[in-house]
C-alpha atoms as a printed R data frame, in Angstrom:
   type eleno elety resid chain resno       x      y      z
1  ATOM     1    CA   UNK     A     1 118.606 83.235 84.375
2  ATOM     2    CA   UNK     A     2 118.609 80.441 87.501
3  ATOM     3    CA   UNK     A     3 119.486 77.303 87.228
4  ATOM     4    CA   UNK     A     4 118.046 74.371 88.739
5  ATOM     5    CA   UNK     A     5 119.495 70.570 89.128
6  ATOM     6    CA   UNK     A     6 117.567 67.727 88.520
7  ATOM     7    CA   UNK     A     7 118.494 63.485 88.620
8  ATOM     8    CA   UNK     A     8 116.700 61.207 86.106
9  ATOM     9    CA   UNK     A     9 115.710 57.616 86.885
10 ATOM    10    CA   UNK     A    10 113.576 54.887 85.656
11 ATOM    11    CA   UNK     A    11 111.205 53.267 88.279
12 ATOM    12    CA   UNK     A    12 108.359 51.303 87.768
13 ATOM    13    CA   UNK     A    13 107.936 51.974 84.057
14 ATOM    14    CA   UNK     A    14 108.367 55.714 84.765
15 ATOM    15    CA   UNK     A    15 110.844 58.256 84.276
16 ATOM    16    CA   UNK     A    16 111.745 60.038 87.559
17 ATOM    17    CA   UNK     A    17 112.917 63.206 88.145
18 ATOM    18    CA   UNK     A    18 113.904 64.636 91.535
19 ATOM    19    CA   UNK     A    19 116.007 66.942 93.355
20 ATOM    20    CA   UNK     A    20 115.667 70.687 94.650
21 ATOM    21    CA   UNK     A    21 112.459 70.257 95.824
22 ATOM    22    CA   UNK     A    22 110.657 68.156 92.799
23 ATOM    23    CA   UNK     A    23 110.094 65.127 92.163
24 ATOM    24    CA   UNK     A    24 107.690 64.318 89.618
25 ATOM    25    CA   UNK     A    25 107.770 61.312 87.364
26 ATOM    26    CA   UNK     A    26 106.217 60.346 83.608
27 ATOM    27    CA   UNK     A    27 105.675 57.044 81.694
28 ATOM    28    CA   UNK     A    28 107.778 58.866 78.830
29 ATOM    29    CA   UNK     A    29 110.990 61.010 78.426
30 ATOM    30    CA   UNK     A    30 109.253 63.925 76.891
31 ATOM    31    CA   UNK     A    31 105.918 63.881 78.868
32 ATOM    32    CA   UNK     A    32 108.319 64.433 81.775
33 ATOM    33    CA   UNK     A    33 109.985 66.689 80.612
34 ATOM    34    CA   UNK     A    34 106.605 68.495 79.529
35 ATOM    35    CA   UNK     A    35 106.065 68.344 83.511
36 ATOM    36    CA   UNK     A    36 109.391 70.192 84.590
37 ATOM    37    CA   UNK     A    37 108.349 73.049 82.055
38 ATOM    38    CA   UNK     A    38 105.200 73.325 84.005
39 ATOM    39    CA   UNK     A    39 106.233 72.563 87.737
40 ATOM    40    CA   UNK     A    40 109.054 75.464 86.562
41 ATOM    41    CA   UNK     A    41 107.029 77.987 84.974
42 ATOM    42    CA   UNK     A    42 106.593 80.611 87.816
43 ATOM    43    CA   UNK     A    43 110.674 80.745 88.044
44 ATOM    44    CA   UNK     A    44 111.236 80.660 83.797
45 ATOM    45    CA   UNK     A    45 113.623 81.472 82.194
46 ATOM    46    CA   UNK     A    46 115.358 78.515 83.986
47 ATOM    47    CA   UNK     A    47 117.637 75.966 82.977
48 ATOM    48    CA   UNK     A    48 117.067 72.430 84.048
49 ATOM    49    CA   UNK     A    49 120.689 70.096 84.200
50 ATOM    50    CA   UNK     A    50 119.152 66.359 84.103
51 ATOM    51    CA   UNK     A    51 121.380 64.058 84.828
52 ATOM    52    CA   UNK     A    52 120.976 60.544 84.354
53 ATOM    53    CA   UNK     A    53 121.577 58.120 87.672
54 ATOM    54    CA   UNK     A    54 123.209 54.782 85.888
55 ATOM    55    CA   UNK     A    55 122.894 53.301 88.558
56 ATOM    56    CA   UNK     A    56 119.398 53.275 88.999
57 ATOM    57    CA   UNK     A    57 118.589 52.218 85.665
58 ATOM    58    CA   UNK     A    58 117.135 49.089 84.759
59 ATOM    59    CA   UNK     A    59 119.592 46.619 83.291
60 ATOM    60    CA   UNK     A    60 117.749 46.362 80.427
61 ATOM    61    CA   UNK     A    61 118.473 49.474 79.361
62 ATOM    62    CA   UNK     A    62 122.206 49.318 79.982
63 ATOM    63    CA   UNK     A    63 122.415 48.074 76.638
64 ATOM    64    CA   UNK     A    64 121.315 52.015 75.323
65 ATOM    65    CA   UNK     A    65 123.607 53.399 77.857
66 ATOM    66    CA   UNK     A    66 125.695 55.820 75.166
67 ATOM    67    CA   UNK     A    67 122.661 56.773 74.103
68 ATOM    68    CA   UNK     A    68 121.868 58.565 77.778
69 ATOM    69    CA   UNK     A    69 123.773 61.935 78.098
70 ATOM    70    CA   UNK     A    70 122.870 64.484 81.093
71 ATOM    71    CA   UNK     A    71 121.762 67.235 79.058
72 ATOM    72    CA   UNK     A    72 120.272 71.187 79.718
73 ATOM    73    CA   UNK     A    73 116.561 71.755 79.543
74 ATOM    74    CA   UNK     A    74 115.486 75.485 78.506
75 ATOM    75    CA   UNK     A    75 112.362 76.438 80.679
76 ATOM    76    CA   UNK     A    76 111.698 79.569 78.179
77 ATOM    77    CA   UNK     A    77 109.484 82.313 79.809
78 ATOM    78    CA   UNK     A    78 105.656 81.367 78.568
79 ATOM    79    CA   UNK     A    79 103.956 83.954 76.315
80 ATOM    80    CA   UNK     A    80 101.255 85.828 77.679
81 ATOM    81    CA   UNK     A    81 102.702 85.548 80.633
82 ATOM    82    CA   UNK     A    82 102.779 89.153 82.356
């Protein structure tokens, strides 16, 4: 299985991701992450390591900050697929 590194920001009202050749972005959390499975799919099974770029957050959020943990996203192989 490969493994692929990703950075998560907020911009704009969005949720960024980029690194390692993507960068794609989504007004929510999962919808982005809905996009990684998809910009992914050719190289699944893949895991995804988000990590979360404090420093780019809005302050607004800081408040929620212990709530934000870089985490592992499983890009399973799609069925169907040959």
């Amino acid at each position: 299985m490969s493994a692929r590194e990703l950075v998560l920001s907020f911009e704009r009202e969005r949720w960024r991701a980029y690194g390692d050749g993507v960068d794609i972005a989504h007004r929510h959390l999962r919808g982005l992450e809905t996009l990684i499975e998809e910009r992914l799919a050719s190289e699944a099974p893949v895991d995804v390591h988000l990590k979360f770029n404090m420093a780019a957050l809005p302050r607004w959020l800081h408040q929620y900050q212990n709530h934000y943990c870089n985490y592992t996203l499983h890009v399973p192989v799609r069925s169907g697929r040959p």
